[in-house]
ZAFIBA-670257 format. One line per 5 residues: number of its first residue (from 1); their letters; for each residue x negated, y, z negated of N, C-alpha, C. Coordinates in steps of 0.1 Angstrom, whole numbers, plus 5000, padded with zeros to 4 digits. Each point is the difference from the previous one (the first is absolute). Layout:
<sites>
NUM = a = X/Y/Z/X/Y/Z/X/Y/Z  ... .
</sites>
This chain:
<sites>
1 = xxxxx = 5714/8726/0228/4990/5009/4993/5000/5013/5008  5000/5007/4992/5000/5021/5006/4986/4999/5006  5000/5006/5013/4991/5004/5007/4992/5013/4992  4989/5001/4999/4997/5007/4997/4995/5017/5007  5005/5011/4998/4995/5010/5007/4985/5003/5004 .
6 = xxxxx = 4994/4999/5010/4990/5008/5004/4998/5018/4993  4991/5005/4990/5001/5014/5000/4996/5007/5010  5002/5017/4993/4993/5005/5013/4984/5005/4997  4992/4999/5005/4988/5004/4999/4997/5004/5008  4991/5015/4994/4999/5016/5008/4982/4997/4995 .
11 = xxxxx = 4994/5003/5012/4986/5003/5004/4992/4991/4993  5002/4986/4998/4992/4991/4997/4996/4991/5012  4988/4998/5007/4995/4998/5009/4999/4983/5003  5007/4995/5014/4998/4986/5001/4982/4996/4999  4995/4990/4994/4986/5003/5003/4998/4987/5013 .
16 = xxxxx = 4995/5007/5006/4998/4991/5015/4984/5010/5008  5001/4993/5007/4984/5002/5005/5006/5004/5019  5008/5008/5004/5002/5003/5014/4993/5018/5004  5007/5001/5013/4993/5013/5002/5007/5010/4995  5016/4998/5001/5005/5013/4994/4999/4999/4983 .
21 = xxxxx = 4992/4989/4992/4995/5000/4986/4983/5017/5004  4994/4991/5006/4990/5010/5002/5004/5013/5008  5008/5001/5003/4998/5014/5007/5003/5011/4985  4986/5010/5009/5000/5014/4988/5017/5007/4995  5003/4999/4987/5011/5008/4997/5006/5011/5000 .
26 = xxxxx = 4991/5009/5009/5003/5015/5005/5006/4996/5011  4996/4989/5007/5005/4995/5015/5013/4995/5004  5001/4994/4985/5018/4995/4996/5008/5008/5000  4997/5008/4989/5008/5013/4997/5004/5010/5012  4990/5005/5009/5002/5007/5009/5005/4993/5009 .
31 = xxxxx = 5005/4987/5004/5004/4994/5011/5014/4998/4993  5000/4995/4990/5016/5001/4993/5007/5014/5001  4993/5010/4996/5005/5015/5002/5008/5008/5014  4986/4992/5007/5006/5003/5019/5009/4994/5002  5006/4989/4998/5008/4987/5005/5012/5010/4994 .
36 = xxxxx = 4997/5001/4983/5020/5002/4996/5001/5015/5007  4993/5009/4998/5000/5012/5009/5008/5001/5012  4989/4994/5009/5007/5000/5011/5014/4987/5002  5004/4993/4992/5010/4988/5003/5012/5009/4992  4996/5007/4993/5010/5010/4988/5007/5012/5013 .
41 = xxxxx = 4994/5003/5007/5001/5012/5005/5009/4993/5017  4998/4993/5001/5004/4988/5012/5004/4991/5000  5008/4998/4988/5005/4987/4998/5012/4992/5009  4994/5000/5012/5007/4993/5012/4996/4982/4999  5010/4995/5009/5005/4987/4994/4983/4995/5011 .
46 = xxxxx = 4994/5003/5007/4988/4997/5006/4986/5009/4990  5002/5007/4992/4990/5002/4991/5004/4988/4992  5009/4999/4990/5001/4987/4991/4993/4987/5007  5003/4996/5011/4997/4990/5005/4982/4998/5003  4998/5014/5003/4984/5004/4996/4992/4996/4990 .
51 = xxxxx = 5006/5008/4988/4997/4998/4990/5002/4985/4994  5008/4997/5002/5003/4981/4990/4991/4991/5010  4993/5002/5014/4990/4997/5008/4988/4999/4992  4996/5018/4996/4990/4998/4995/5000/4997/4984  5012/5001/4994/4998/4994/4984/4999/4982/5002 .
56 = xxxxx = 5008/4992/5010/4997/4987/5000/4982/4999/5002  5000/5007/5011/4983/4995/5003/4997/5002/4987  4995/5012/4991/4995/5003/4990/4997/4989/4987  5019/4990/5000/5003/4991/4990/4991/4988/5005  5001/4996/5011/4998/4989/5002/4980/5002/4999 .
61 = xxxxx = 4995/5010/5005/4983/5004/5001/4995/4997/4985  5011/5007/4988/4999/4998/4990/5001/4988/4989  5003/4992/5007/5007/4986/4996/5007/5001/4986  5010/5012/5001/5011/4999/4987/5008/4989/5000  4998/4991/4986/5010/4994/5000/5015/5002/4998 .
66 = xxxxx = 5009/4988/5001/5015/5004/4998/5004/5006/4982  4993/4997/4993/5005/5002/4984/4989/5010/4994  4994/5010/5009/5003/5018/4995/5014/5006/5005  5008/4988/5006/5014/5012/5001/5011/4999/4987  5001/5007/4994/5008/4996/4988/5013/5001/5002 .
71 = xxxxx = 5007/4992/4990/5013/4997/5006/5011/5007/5003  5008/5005/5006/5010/5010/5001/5016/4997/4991  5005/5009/4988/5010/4996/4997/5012/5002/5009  5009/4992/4997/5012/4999/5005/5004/5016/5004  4998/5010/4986/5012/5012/5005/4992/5008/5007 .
76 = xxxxx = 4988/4993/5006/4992/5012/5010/5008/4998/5010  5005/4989/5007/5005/4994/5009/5017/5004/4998  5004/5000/4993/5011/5006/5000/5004/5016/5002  4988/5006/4991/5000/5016/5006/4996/5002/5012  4995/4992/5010/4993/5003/5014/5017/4993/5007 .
81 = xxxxx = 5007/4995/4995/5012/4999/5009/5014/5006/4996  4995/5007/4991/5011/5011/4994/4995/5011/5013  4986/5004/4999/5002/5009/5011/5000/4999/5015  4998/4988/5000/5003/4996/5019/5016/4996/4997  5009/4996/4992/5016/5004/5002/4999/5016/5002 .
86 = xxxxx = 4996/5005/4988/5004/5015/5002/4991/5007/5017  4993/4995/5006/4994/5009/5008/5009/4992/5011  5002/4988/4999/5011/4994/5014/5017/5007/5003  5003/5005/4979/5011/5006/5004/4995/5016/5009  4987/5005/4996/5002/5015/5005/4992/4999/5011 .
91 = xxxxx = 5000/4990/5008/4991/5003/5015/4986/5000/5000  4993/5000/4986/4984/5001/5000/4992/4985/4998  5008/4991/5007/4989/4983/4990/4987/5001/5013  4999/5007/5011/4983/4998/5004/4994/5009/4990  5001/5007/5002/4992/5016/4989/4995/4990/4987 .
96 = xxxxx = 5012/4991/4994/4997/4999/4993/4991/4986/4993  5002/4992/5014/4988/4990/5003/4987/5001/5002  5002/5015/5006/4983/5002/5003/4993/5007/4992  5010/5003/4987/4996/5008/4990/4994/4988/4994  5010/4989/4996/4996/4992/4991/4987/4988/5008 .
101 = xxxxx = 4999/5002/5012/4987/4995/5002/4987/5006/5001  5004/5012/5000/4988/5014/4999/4995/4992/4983  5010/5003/4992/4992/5001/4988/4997/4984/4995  5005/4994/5004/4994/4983/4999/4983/5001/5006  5005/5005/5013/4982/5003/5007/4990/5009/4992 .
106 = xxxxx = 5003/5012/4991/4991/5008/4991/4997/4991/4985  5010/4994/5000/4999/4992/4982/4986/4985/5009  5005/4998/5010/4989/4987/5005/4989/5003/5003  4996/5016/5007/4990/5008/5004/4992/5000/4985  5009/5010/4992/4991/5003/4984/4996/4984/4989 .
111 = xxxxx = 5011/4991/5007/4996/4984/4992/4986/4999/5004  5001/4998/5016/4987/4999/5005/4983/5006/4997  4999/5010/4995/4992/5008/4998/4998/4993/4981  5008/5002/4997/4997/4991/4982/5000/4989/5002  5002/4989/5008/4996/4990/5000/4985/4997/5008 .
116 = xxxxx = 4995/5009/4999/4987/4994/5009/4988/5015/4994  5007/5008/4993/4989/5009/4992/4998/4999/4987  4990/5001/4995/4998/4999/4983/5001/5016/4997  5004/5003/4984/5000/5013/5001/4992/5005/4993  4985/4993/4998/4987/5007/5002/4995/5005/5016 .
121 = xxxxx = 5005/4993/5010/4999/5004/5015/5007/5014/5000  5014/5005/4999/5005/5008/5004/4997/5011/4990  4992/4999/4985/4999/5009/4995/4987/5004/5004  4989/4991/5007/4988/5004/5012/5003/5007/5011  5013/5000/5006/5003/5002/5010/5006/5018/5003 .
126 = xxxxx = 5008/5000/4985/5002/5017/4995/4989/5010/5007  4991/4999/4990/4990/5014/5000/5002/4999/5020  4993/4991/5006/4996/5002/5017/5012/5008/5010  5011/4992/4990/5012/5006/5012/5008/5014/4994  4997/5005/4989/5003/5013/4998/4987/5010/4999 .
131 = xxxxx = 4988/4996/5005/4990/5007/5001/4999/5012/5009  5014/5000/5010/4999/5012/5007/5006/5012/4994  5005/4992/4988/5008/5016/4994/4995/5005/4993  4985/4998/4999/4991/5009/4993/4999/5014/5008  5000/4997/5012/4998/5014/5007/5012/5009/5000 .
136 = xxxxx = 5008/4996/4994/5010/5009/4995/5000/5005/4983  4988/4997/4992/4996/5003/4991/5012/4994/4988  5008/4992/5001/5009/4990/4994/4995/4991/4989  5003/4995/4992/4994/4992/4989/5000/4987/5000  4993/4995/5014/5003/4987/5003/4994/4991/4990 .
141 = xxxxx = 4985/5006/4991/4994/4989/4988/5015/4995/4989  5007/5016/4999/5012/4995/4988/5011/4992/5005  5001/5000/5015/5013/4989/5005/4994/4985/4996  4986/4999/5008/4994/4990/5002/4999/4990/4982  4996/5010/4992/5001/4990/4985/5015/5003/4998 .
146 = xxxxx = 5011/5006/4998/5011/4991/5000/5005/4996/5006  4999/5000/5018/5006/4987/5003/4990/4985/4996  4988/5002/4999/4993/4985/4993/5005/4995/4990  5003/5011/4989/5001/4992/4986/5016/4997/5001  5008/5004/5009/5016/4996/5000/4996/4986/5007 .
151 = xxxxx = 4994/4996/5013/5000/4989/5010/4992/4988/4982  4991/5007/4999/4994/4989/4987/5008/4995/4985  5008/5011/4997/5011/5000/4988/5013/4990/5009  5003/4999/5009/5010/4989/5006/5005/4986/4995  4982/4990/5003/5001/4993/4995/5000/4996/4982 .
156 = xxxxx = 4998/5008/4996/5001/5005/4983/5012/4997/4997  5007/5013/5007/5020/5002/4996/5006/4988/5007  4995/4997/5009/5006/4987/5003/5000/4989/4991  4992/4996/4996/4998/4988/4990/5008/5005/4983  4999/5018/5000/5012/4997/4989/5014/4998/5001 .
161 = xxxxx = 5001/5005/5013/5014/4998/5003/5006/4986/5000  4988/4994/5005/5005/4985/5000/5003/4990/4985  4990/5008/4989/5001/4998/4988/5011/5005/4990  5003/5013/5009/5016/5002/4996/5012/4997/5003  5001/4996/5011/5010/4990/5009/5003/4986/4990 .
166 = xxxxx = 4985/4990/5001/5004/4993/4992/5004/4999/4984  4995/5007/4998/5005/5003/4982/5012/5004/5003  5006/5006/5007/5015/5003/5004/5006/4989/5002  4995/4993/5005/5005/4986/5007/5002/4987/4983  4991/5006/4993/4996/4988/4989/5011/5012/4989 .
171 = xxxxx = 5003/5010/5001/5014/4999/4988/5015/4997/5006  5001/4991/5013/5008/4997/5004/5013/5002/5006  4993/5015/5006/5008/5007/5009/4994/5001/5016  5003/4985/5006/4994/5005/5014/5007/5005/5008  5015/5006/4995/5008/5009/5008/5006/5008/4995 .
176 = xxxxx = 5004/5007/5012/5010/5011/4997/5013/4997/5002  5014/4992/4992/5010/4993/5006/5010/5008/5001  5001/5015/4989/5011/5005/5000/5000/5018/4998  5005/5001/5017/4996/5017/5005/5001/5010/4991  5009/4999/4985/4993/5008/4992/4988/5003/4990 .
181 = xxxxx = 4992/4987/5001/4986/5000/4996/4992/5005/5010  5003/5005/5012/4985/5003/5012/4994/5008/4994  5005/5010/4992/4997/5013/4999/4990/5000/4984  5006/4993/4990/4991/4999/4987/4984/4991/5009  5004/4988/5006/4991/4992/5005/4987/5007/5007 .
186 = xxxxx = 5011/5013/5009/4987/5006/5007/4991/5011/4995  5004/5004/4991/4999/5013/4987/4990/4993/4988  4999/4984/4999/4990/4997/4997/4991/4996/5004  5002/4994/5014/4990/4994/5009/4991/5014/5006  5006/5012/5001/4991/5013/5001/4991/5002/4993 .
191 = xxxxx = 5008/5001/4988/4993/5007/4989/4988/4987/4991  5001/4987/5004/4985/4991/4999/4992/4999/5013  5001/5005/5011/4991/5003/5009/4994/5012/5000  5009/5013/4994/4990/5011/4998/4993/5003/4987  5002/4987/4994/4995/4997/4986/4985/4993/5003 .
196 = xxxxx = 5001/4992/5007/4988/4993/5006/4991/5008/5005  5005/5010/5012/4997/5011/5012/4989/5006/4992  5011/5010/4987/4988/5005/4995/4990/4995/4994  4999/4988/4990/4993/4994/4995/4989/4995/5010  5003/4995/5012/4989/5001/5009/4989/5017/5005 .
201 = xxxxx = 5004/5006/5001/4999/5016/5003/4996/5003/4986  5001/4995/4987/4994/5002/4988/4989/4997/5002  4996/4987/5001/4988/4989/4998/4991/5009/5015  5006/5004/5006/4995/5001/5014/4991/5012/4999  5006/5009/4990/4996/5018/5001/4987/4999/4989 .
206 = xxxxx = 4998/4991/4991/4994/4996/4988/4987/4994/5012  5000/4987/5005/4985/4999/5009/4994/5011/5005  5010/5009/5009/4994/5007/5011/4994/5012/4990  5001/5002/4985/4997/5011/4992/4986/4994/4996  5002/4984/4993/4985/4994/4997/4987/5002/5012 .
211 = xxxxx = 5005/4996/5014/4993/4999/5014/4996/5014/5004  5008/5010/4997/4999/5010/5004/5001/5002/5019  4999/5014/5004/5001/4997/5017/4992/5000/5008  5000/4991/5011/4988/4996/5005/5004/5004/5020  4992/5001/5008/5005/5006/5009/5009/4985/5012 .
216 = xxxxx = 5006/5003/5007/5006/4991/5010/4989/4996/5009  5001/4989/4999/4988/4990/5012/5005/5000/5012  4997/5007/5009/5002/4996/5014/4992/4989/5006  5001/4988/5005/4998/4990/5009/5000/5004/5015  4993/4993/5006/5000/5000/5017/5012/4986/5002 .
221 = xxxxx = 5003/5003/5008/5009/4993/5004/4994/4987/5007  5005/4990/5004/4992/4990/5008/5009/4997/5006  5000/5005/5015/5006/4994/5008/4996/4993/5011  5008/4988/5004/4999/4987/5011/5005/5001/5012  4995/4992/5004/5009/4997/5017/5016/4997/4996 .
226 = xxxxx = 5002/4997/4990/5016/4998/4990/5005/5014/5001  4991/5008/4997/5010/5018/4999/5004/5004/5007  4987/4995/5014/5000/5007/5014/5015/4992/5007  5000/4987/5001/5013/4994/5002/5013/5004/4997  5002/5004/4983/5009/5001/4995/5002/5018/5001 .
231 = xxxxx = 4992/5009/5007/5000/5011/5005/5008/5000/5011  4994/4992/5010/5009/4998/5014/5015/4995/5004  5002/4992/4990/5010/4993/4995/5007/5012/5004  4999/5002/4980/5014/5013/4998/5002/5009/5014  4988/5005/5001/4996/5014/5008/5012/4993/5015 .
236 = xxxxx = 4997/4993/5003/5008/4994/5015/5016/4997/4992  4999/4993/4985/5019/4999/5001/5002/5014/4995  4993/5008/4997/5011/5015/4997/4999/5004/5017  4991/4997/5007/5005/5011/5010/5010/4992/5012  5001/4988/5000/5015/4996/5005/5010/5005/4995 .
241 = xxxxx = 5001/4994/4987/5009/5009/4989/5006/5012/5010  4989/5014/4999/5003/5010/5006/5004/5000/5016  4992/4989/5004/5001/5005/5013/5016/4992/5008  5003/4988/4996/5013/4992/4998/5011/4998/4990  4997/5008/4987/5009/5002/4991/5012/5007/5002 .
</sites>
């Protein structure tokens, strides 16, 4: 019997009861930001080693299980050793290991933050952390409602997508077997996702005309001895980073 694939699922939250579930989501965000920042800028084989330090702690605080990792196909694994041949013929395979563990550590860093935030948290968490760019007289109220109603419209398009996948699946084409169909295949599979897109963005522009506009809620933040921790943390692995990187 075929194993079945694990999907991938983007910012749907493990629900669990730990501290990095409770910690405030401005506190996520800006500790994810400093980490790829400074690990982006220094990506030495003792920053990595930093970093996957503090993403294990993070996993294990969090108690993610093993089956949010969705499954990896075969030709990811084959395009990741197409380019370690090609970088072994031209002299670059560290560069190019620590490239590919940089970005394993930023995809596990940003997993981490959606698996332990809801995105009513992070759409609370907007207004506080772009609040300084009011003193630049910037239009932070109009970033703040569309980045909300994009983080809230997510789970929406997600569930059509998945409704169009399988209706794809039920006229009984679950593949693509012969390279000159990729192209009609992908020319339709566009063109019923921007068929959806707008139909969502239809229904969407229709509420917000009935509701009319209402101003952006700022919240106070509630922060713990969890923030303060998870403050010190980062704050001490970026400045090794810097100071041993």
């Amino acid at each position: 019997m075929k194993e079945q694939r694990r999907p991938l699922i983007l910012l749907r939250p493990v629900p669990r009861s730990t501290p990095v579930h409770r910690l405030w989501a401005g506190t996520k965000i800006l500790a994810a930001v400093a980490l790829s920042v400074v690990v982006s800028f220094i990506p030495s084989w003792t920053a990595l080693g930093i970093m996957a330090i503090v993403l294990l702690a993070g996993v294990l605080a969090a108690r993610i299980p093993r089956g949010v990792v969705p499954s990896i196909p075969w030709w990811v694994f084959a395009f990741l050793a197409v380019g370690a041949v090609l970088n072994v013929a031209g002299g670059g395979l560290t560069s190019y290991v620590r490239a590919l563990l940089l970005g394993v550590c930023l995809l596990v860093l940003a997993s981490l933050v959606g698996w332990t935030t809801s995105l009513s948290q992070l759409v609370d968490a907007l207004p506080v952390l772009l609040s300084p760019l009011r003193l630049l007289r910037l239009p932070v109220d109009e970033w703040v409602t569309v980045c909300a109603l994009a983080l809230r419209m997510l789970p929406t398009i997600r569930g059509e997508l998945r409704m169009l996948f399988a209706a794809r699946r039920l006229r009984g084409r679950p593949g693509i077997r012969r390279p000159t169909r990729w192209w009609p295949e992908l020319i339709d599979t566009v063109g019923a996702v921007a068929s959806v897109s707008m139909r969502q963005v239809r229904d969407l522009g229709d509420a917000l005309s009935v509701r009319g506009s209402r101003p952006v809620v700022r919240t106070r933040p509630r922060l713990g001895v969890g923030d303060a921790v998870t403050v010190v943390v980062v704050s001490a692995a970026c400045a090794a980073i810097v100071m041993w990187g």
